[in-house]
Backbone as ProteinMPNN parsed JSONL, in Angstrom:
{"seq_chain_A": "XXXXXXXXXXXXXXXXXXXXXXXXXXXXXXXXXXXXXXXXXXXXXXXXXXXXXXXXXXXXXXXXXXXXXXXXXXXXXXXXXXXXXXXXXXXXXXXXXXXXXXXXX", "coords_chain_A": {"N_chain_A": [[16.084, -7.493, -21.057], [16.389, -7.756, -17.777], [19.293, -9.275, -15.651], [18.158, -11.505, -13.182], [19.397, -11.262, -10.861], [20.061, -8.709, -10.368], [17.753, -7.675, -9.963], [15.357, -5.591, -8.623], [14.05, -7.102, -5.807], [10.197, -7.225, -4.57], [7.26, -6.769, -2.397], [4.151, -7.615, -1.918], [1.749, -6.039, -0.146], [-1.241, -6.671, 1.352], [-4.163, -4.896, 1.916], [-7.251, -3.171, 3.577], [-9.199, -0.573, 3.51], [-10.546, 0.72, 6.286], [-13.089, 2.65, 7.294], [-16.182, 4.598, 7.523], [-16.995, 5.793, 5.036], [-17.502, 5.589, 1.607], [-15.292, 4.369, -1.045], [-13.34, 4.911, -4.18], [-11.144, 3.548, -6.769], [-9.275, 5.27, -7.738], [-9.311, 7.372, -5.46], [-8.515, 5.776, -3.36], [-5.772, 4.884, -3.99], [-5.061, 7.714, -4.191], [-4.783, 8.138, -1.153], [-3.349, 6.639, 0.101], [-0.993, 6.986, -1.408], [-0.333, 9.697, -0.786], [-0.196, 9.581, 2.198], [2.28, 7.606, 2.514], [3.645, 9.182, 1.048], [3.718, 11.64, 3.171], [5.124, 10.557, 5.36], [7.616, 9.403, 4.31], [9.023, 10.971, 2.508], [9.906, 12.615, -0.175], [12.052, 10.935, -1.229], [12.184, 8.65, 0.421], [9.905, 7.987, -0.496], [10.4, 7.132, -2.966], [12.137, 5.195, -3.048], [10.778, 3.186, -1.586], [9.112, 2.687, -3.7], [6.359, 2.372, -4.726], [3.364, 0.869, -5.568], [-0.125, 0.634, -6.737], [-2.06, -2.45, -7.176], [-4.014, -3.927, -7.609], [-7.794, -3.065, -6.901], [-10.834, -3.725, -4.918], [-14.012, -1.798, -4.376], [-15.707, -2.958, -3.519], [-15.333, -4.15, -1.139], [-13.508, -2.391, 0.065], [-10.598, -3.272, -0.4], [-7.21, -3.923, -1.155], [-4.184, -4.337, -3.07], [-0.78, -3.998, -2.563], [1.8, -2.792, -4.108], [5.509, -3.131, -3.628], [8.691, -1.596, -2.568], [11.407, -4.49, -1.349], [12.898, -3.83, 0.391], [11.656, -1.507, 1.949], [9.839, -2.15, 3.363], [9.046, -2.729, 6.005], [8.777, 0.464, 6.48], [7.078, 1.505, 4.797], [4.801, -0.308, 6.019], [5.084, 1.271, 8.413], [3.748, 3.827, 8.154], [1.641, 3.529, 7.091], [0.09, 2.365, 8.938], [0.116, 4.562, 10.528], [-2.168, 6.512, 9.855], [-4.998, 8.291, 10.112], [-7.166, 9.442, 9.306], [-9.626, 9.22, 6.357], [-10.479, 10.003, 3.186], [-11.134, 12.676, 5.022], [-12.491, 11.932, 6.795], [-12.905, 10.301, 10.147], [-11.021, 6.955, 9.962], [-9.059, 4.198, 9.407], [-5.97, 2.688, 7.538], [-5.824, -0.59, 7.164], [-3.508, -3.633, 7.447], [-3.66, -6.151, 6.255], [-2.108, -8.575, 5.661], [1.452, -9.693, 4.149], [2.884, -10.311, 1.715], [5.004, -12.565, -0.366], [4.8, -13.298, -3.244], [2.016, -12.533, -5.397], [-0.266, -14.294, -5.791], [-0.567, -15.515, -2.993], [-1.695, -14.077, -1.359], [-4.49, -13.484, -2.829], [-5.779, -15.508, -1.943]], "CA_chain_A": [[15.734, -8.257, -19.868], [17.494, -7.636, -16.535], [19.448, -10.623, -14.829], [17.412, -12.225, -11.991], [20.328, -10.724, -9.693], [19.687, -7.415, -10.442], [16.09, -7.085, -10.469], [14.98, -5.586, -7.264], [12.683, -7.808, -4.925], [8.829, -6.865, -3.957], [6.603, -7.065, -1.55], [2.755, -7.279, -1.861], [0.628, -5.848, 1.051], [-2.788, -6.559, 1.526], [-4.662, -3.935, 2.72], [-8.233, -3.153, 4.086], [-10.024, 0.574, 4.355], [-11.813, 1.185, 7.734], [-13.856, 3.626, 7.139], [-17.738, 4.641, 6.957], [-17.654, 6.075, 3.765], [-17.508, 4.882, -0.108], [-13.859, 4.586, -1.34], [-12.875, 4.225, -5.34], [-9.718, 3.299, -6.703], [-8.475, 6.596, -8.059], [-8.886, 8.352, -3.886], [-7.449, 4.677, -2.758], [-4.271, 5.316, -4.429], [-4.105, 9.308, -3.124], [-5.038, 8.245, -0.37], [-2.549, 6.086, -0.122], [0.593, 7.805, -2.037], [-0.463, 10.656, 0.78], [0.756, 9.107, 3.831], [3.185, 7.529, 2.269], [4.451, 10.509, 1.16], [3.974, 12.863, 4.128], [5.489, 9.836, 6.306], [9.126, 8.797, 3.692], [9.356, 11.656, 1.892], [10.67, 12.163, -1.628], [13.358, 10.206, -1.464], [11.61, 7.098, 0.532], [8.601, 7.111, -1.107], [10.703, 6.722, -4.816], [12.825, 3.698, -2.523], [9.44, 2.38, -1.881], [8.213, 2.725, -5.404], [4.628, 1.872, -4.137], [2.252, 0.829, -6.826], [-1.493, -0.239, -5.986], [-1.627, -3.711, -8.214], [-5.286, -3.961, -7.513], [-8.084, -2.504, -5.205], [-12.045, -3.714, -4.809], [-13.956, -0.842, -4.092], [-17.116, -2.778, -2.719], [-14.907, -4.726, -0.107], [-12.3, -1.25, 0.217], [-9.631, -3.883, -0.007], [-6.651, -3.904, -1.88], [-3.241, -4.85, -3.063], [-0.069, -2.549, -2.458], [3.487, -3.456, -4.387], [6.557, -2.508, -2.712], [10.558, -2.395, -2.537], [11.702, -5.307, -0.065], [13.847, -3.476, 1.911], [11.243, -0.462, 2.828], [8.501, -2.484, 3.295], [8.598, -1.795, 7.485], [8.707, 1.772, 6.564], [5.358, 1.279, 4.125], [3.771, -0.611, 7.372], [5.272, 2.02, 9.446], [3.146, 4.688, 6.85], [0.34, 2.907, 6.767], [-0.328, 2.432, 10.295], [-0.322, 5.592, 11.116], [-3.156, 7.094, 9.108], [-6.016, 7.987, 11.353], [-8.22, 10.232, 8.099], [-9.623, 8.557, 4.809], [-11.422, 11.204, 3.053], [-11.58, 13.748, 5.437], [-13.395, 10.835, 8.079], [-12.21, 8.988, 10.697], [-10.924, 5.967, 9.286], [-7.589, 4.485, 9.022], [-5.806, 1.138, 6.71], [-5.498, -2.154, 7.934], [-2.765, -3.798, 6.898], [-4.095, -7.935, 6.778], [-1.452, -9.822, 5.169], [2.551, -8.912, 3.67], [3.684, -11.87, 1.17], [6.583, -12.01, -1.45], [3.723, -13.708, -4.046], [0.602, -12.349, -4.72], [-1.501, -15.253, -5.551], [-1.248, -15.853, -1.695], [-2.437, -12.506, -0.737], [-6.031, -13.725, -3.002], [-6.142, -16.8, -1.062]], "C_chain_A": [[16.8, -8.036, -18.801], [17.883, -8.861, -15.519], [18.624, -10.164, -13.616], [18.505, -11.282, -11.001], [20.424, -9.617, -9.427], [18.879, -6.938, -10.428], [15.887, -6.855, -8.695], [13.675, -6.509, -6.951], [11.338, -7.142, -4.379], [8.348, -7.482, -3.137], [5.097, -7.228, -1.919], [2.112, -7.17, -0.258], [-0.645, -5.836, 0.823], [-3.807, -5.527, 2.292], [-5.718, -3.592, 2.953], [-8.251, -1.505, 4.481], [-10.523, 0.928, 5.321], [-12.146, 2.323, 7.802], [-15.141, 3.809, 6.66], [-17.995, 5.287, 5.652], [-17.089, 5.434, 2.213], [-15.9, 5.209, -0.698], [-13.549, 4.397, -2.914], [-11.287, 3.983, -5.516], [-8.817, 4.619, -6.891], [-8.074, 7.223, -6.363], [-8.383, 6.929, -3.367], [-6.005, 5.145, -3.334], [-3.969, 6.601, -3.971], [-4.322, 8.962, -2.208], [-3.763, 7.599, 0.494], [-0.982, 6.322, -0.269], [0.552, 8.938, -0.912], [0.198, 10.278, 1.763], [2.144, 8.367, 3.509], [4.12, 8.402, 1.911], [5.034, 11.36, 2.134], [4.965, 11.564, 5.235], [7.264, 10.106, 5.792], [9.281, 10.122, 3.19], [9.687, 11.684, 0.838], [11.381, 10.968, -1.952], [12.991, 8.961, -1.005], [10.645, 6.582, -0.065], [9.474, 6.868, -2.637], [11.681, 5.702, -4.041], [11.693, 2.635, -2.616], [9.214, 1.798, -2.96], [6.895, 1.446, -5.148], [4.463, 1.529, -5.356], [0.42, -0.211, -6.231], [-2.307, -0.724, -7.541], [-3.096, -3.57, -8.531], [-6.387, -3.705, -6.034], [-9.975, -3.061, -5.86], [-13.139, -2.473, -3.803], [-15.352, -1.418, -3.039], [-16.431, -3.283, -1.068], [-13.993, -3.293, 0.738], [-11.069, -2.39, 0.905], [-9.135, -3.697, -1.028], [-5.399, -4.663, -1.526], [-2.059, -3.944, -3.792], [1.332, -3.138, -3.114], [4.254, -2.694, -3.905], [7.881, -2.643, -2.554], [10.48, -3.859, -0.733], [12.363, -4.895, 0.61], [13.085, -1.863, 2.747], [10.081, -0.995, 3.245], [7.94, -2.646, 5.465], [8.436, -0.29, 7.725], [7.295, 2.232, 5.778], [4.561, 1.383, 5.213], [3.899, 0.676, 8.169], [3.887, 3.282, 9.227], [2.058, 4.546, 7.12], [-0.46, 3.051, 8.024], [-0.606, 3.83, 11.017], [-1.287, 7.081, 10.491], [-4.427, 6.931, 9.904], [-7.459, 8.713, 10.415], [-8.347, 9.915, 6.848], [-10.5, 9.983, 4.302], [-11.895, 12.545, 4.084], [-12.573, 13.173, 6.979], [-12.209, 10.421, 9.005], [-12.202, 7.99, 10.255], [-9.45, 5.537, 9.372], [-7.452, 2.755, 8.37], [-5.523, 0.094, 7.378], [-4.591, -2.998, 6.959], [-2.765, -5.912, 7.403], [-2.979, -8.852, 6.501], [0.009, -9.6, 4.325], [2.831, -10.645, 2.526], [4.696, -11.476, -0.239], [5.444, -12.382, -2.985], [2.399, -13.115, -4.138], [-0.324, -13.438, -4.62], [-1.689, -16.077, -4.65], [-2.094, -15.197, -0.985], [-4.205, -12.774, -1.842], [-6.286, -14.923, -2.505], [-7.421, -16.366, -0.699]], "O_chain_A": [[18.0, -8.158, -19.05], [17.072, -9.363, -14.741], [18.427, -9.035, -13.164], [17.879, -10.449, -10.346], [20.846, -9.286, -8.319], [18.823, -5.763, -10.789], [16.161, -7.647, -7.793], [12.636, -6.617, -7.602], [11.621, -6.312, -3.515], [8.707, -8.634, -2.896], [5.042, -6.285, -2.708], [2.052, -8.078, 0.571], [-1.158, -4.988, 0.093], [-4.026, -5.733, 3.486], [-5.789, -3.25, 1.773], [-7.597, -1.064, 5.426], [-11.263, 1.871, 5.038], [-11.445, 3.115, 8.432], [-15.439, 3.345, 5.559], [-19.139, 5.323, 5.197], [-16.057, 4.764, 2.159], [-15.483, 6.367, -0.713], [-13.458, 3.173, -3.001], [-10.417, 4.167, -4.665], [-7.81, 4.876, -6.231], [-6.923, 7.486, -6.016], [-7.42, 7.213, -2.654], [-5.322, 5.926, -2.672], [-2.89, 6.827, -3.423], [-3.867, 9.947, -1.626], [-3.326, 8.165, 1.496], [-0.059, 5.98, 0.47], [1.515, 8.997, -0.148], [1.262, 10.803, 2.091], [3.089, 8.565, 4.273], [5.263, 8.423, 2.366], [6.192, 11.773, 2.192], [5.61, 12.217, 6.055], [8.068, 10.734, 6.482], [10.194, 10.522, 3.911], [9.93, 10.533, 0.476], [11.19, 10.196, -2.891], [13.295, 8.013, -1.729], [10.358, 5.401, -0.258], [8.792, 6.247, -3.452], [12.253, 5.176, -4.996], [11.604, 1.641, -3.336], [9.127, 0.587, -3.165], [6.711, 0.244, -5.336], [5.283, 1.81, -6.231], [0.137, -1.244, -5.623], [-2.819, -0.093, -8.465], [-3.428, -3.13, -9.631], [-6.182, -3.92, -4.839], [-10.323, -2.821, -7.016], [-12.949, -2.371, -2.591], [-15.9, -0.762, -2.153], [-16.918, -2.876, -0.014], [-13.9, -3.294, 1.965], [-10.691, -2.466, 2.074], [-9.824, -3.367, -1.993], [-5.197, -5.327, -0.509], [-2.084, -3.392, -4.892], [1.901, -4.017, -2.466], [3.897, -1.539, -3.67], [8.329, -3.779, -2.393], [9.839, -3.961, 0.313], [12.595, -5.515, 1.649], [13.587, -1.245, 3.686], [9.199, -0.183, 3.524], [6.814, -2.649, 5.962], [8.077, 0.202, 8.795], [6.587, 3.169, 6.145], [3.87, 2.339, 5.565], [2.86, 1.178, 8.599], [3.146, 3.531, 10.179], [1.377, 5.522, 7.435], [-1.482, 3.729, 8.129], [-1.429, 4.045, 11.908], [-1.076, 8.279, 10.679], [-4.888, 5.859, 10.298], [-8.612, 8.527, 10.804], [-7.429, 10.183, 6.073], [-11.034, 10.799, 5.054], [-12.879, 13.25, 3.862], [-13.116, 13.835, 7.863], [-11.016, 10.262, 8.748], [-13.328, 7.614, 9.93], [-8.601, 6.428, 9.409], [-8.278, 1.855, 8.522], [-4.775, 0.191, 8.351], [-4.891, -3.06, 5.766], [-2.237, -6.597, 8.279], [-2.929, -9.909, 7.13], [-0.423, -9.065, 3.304], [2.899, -11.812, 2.91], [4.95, -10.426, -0.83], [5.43, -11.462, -3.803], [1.651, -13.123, -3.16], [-1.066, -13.605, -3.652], [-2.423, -17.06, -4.742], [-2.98, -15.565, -0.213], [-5.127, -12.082, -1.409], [-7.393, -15.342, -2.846], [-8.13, -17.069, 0.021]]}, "name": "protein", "num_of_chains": 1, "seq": "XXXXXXXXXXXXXXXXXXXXXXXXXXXXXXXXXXXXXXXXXXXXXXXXXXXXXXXXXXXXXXXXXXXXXXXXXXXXXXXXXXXXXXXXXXXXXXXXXXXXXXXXX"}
């Protein structure tokens, strides 16, 4: 077990698809680790250390885990994704909280 003082802090982001076509979870997550990638690079996206907690594929909403100290560089990431599949489309980023079971409110 790792003391409380040492355990790095997370983020959960809430996040929303916009896009006209059909999304599952497997291309949510590349889709995803993609921009995050091409945005941080090696080295930010393993600061990050993304993980996508949970995603509904009929709503194309989800829920993104995240280091607390890159989590304006995530948004930064995120925001600037303008192609889901190969569409116009880009993520919406609804809600940031330290808990998730505010983010299913």
């Amino acid at each position: 077990m790792v003391v409380p003082t040492l355990r790095k802090k997370k983020r959960y982001v809430h996040i929303k698809f916009e896009c006209p076509c059909n999304i599952s979870e497997n291309e949510a997550q590349a889709e995803l680790y993609g921009a995050l990638l091409s945005f941080l690079g090696e080295l930010g996206f393993s600061r990050a250390n993304p993980k996508l907690v949970e995603f509904n594929s009929g709503s194309k909403s989800g829920i993104l885990k995240c280091s607390n100290t890159e989590i304006q560089n995530v948004k930064a990431a995120l925001a600037l994704v303008s192609r889901v599949k190969g569409e116009n489309g880009c993520i919406r980023i609804l809600k940031v909280s330290g808990i998730i079971s505010k983010l299913k409110e």
